[in-house]
C-alpha positions as CSV (number, residue, x, y, z in Angstrom):
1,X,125.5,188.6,116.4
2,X,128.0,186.0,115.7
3,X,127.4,182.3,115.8
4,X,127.6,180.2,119.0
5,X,131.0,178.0,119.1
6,X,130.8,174.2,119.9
7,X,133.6,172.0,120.3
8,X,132.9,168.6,119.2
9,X,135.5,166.1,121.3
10,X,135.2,162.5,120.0
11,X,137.5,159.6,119.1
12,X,135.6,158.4,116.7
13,X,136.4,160.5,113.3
14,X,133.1,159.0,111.4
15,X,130.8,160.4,114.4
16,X,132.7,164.0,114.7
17,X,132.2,164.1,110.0
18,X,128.4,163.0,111.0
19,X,127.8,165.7,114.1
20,X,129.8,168.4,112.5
21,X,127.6,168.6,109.2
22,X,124.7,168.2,111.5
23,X,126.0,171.0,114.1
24,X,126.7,173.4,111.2
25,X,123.3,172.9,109.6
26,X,121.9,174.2,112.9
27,X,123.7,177.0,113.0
28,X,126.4,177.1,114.6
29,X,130.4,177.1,114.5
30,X,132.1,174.2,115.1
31,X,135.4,173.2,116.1
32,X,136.4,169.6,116.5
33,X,138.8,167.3,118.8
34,X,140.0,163.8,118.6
35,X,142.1,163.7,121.8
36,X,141.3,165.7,125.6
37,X,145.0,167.1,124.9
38,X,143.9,168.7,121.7
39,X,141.1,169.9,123.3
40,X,142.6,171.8,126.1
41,X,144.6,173.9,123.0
42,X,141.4,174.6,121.7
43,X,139.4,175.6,125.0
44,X,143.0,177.7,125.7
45,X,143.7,179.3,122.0
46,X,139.6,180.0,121.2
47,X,136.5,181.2,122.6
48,X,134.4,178.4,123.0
49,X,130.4,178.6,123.8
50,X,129.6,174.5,124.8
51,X,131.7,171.3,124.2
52,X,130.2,167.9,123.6
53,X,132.4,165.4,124.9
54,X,132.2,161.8,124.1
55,X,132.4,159.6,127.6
56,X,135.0,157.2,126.2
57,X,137.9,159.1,124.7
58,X,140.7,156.6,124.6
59,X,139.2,153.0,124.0
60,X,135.6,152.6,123.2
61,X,136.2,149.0,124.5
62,X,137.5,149.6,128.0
63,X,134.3,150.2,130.5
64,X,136.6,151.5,132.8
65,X,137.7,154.4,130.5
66,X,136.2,157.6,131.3
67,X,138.4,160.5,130.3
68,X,135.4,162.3,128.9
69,X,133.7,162.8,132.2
70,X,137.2,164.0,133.4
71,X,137.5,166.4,130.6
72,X,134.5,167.8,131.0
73,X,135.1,168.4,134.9
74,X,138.0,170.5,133.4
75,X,136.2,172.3,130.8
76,X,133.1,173.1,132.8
77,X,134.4,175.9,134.5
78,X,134.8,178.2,131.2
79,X,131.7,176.7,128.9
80,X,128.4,173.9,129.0
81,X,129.5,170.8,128.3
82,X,127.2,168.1,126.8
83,X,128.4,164.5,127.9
84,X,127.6,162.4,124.9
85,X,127.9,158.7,124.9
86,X,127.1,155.9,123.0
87,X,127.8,153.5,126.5
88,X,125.3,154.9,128.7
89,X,125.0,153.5,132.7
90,X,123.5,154.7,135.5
91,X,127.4,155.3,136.9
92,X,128.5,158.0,134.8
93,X,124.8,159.6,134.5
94,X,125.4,160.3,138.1
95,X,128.9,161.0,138.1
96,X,128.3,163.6,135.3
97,X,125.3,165.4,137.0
98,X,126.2,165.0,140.7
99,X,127.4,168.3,141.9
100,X,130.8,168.5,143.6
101,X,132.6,169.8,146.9
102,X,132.0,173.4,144.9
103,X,128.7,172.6,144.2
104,X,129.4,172.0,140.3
105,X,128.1,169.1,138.2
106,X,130.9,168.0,135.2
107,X,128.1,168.5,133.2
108,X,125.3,170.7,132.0
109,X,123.4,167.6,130.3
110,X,123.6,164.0,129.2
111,X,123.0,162.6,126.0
112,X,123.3,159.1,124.5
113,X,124.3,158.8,120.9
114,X,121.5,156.1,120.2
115,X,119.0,158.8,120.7
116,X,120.2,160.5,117.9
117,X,121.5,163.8,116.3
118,X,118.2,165.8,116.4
119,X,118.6,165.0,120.3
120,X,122.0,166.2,120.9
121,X,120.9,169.9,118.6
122,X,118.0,170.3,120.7
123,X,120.4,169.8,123.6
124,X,123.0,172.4,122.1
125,X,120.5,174.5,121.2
126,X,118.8,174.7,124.6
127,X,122.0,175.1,126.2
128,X,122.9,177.7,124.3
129,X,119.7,179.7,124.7
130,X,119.9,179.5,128.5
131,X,121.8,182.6,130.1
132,X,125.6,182.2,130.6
133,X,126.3,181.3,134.2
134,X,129.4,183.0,135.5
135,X,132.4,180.4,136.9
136,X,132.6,180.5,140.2
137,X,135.3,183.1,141.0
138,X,138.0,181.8,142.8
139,X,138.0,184.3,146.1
140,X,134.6,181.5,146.6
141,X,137.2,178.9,146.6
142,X,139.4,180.7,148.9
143,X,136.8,181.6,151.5
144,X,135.6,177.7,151.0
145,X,139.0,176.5,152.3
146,X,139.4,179.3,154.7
147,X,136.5,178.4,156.6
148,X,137.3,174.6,156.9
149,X,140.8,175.8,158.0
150,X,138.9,177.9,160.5
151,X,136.6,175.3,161.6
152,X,139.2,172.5,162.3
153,X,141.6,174.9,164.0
154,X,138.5,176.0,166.3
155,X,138.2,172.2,167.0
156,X,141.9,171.7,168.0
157,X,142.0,174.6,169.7
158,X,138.5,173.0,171.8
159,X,140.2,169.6,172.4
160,X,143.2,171.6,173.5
161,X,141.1,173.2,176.1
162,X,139.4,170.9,177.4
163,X,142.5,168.5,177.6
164,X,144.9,171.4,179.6
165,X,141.3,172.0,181.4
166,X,141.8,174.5,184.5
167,X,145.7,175.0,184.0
168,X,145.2,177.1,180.4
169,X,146.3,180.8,180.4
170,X,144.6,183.5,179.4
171,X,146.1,183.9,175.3
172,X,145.1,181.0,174.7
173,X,141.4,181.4,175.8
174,X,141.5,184.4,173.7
175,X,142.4,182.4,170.8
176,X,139.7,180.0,171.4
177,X,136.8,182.4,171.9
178,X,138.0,184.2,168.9
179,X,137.9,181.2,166.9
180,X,134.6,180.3,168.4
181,X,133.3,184.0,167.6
182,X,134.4,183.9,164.3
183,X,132.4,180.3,163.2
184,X,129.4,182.2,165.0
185,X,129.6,184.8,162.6
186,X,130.5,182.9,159.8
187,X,126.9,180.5,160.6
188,X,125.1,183.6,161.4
189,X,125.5,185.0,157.8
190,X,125.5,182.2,156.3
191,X,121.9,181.7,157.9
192,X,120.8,185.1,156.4
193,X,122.3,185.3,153.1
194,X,122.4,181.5,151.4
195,X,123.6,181.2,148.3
196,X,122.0,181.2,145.4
């Protein structure tokens, strides 16, 4: 069975020497990044098992700076992500862990630097032991967008009717009640088979 690949994404090159002996002496693979450009080549040109991504990619000085997080939004899709900071706040806890519109968090787990490297390989090592979750496929996405297409035309079509009130013709009550039938449906199954 061949080792587990983790992408190490920092700016700082003293903490990626540090994690990467520490990483390897675990055992796994390691491939590192300095910059969120070089590691989109890397998550593009290799197959890649978890990234730990540092919160503050560009300048550890700016509070404001967050390209990790949005890195890791990106990432996420194909591989667990680790957030790893050494600025912790409740703000990007959240914002890393919330789950999204699709129902995704950016991350998979948060883990401050301060709490050390035998931390952050307990982290990667749970992650890595859990069962892969599949990305979403995108026909989700596409059904997603089709049903709030659905449900707002359903509403126009509503206020429509109700406007024109006695004086609509028969087409357009089709349309409506088809509309109508259709977000019935759509809540009806919904109801009986949630998602997991």
């Amino acid at each position: 069975m061949s080792k587990k690949v983790i992408l190490m994404v920092d700016n700082s090159v003293e903490f990626l020497a540090t994690g990467v002996e520490y990483v390897r002496a675990a055992g796994f693979s390691v491939l590192t990044a300095a910059t969120p450009d070089e590691a989109r080549q890397l998550a593009r040109r290799k197959r890649i098992d978890l990234a730990v991504i540092d919160l503050r990619l560009l300048n550890d000085d700016n509070p404001d700076d967050a390209t990790g997080l949005f890195l890791a939004a990106e990432l996420h899709p194909r591989m667990k992500v680790i957030l790893n900071t050494g600025f912790a706040n409740v703000k990007s806890v959240l914002s890393a862990l919330r789950r999204d519109d699709l129902g995704e968090p950016a991350a998979d787990d948060y883990i401050e630097k301060a709490n050390g490297q035998d931390v952050l390989i307990a982290g990667i090592k749970r992650l890595c032991a859990a069962p892969a979750t599949p990305p979403k496929p995108v026909a989700s996405r596409f059904w997603q967008i089709f049903r709030l297409v659905l449900a707002v035309l359903t509403i126009i079509a509503v206020i429509v009717l109700v406007i024109l009130g006695i004086s609509w013709n028969n087409a357009y009550a089709i349309i409506v009640l088809i509309l109508t039938g259709l977000q019935v449906i759509w809540a009806v199954v919904s109801l009986l088979w949630p998602k997991k």
